[in-house]
C-alpha positions in Angstrom: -56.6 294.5 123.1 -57.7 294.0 119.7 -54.1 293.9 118.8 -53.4 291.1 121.2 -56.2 289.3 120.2 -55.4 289.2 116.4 -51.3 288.1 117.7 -53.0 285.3 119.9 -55.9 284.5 116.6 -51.9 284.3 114.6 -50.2 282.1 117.3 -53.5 279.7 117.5 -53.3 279.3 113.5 -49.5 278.7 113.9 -50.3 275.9 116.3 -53.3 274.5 114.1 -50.5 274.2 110.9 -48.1 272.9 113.1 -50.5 270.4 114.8 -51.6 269.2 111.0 -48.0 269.1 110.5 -47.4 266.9 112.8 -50.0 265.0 111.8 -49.6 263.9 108.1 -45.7 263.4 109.7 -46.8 260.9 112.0 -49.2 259.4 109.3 -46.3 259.3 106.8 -44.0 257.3 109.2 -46.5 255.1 110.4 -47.7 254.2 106.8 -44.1 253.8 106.1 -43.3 251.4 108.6 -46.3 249.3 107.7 -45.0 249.5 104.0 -41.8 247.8 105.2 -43.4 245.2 107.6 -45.5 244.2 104.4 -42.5 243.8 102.1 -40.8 241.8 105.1 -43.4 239.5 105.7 -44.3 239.3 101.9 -40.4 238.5 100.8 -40.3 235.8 103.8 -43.1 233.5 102.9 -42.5 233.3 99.0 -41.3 229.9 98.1 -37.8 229.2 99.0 -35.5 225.9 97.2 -34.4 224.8 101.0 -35.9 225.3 103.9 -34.8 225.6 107.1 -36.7 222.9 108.4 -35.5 219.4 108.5 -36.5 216.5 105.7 -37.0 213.7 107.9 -36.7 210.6 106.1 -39.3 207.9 104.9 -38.9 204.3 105.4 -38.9 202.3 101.7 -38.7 198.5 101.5 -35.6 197.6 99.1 -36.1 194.9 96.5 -33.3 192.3 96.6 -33.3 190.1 93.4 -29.7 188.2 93.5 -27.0 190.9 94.4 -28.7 193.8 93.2 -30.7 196.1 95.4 -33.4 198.8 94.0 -35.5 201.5 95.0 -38.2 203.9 93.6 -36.3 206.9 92.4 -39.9 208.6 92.3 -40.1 208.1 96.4 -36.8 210.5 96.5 -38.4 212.6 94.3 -41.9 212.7 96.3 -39.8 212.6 100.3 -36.5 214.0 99.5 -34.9 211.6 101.8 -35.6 208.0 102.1 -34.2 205.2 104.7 -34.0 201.7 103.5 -32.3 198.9 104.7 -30.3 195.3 103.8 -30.3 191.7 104.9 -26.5 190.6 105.5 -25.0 187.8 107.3 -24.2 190.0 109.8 -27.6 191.7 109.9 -29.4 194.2 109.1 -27.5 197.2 108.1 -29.1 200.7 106.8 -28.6 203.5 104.5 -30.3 206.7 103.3 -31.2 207.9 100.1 -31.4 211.3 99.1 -31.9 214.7 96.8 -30.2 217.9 97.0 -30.8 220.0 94.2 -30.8 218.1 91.3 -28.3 215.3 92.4 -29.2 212.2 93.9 -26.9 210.6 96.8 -27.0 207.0 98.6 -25.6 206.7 101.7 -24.5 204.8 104.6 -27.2 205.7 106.7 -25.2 204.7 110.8 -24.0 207.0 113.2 -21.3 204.9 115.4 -20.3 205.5 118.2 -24.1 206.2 118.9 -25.5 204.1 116.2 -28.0 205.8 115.3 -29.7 204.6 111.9 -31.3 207.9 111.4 -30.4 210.9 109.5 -32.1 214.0 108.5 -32.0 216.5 105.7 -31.1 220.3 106.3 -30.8 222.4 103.5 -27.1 221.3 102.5 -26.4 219.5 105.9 -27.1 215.6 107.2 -28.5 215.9 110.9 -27.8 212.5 113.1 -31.9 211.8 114.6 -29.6 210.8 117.7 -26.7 212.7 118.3 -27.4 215.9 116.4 -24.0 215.6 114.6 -23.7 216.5 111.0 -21.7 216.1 108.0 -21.6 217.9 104.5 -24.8 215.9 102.8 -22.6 216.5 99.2 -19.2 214.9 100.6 -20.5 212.5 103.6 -17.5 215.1 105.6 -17.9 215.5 109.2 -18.9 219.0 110.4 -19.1 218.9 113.5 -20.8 216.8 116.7 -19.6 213.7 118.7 -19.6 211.5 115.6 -17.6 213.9 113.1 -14.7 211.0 112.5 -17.4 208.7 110.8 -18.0 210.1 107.6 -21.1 209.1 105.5 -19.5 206.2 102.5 -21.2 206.8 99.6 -22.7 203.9 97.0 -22.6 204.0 93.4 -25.9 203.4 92.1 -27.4 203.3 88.2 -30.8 204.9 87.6 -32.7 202.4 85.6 -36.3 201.7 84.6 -36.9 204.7 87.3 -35.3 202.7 89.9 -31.9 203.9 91.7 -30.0 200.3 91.8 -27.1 199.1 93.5 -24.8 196.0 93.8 -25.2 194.8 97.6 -21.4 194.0 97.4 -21.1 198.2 97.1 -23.7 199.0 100.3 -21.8 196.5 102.6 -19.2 198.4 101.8 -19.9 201.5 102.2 -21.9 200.4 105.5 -17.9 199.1 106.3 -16.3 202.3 105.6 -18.4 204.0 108.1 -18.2 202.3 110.6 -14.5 202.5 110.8 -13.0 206.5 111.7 -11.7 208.3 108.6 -12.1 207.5 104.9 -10.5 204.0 103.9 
């Protein structure tokens, strides 16, 4: 008997390693795993250049003094992406002004056939506030959506006295090109 007891003392000491074992296994995976959920959450909420979230756009008043049309270059700094509009004959007619990376864009800001006057910023991409279609924010190209044929007409504009400034002959038409399908 004494033999079997000092076999069984040996098999409970082999189960007691094997048990701590275990153990410090399941404690090594389980720290590891928490490791890696700490780098994923930690490498997901550093700072990021674009965001996946949409810049919606901030109304600015233009200033109109004879045929040239300004706005604050600061506000596109401070919002990203402003709206703004312009008196015509015709009416009112809008555009959007906007930064993506260091370049600074003006736009015909309508949408047709939905005409919309209402664009959003994502990452590289103008969203239509209406119809959800969008178009290459660096080009004014159609991507994709019910509105893809209208591309976005650019405006040339001056930066001066911290002002982005335009000639209103140059928004109407851009405001002209886009309403028509295709580039002019």
């Amino acid at each position: 008997m004494r033999h079997k007891r000092k076999a069984s003392s040996l098999d409970e000491e082999s189960i007691r390693a094997g048990g701590g074992i275990q153990r410090m296994l399941r404690i090594t995976v389980v720290g590891i795993v928490l490791l890696v959920i700490i780098l994923s959450v930690a490498g997901c909420s550093g700072s990021t250049t674009q965001s996946n979230e949409p810049i919606k756009a901030v109304w600015v008043t233009a200033q109109l003094v004879g045929d040239i049309v300004s706005i604050p270059a600061s506000e596109v700094e401070n919002s990203k992406m402003l709206h703004f509009t312009l008196d015509t004959l015709e009416g009112e007619i809008a555009f959007m002004a906007y930064k993506l990376g260091k370049q600074l864009y003006v736009r015909s800001n309508v949408c047709p056939p939905c005409w919309s006057i209402g664009f959003s910023l994502q990452k590289d991409i103008l969203v239509c506030d209406t119809c959800l279609t969008t178009f290459e924010a660096k080009t004014g190209e159609g991507i994709e959506g019910a509105c893809v044929d209208y591309p976005k007409a650019p405006v040339p504009y001056e930066i001066i006295d911290g002002n982005i400034v335009m000639n209103k002959a140059d928004l109407i038409a851009a405001y002209q090109a886009t309403i028509i399908p295709g580039w002019p």
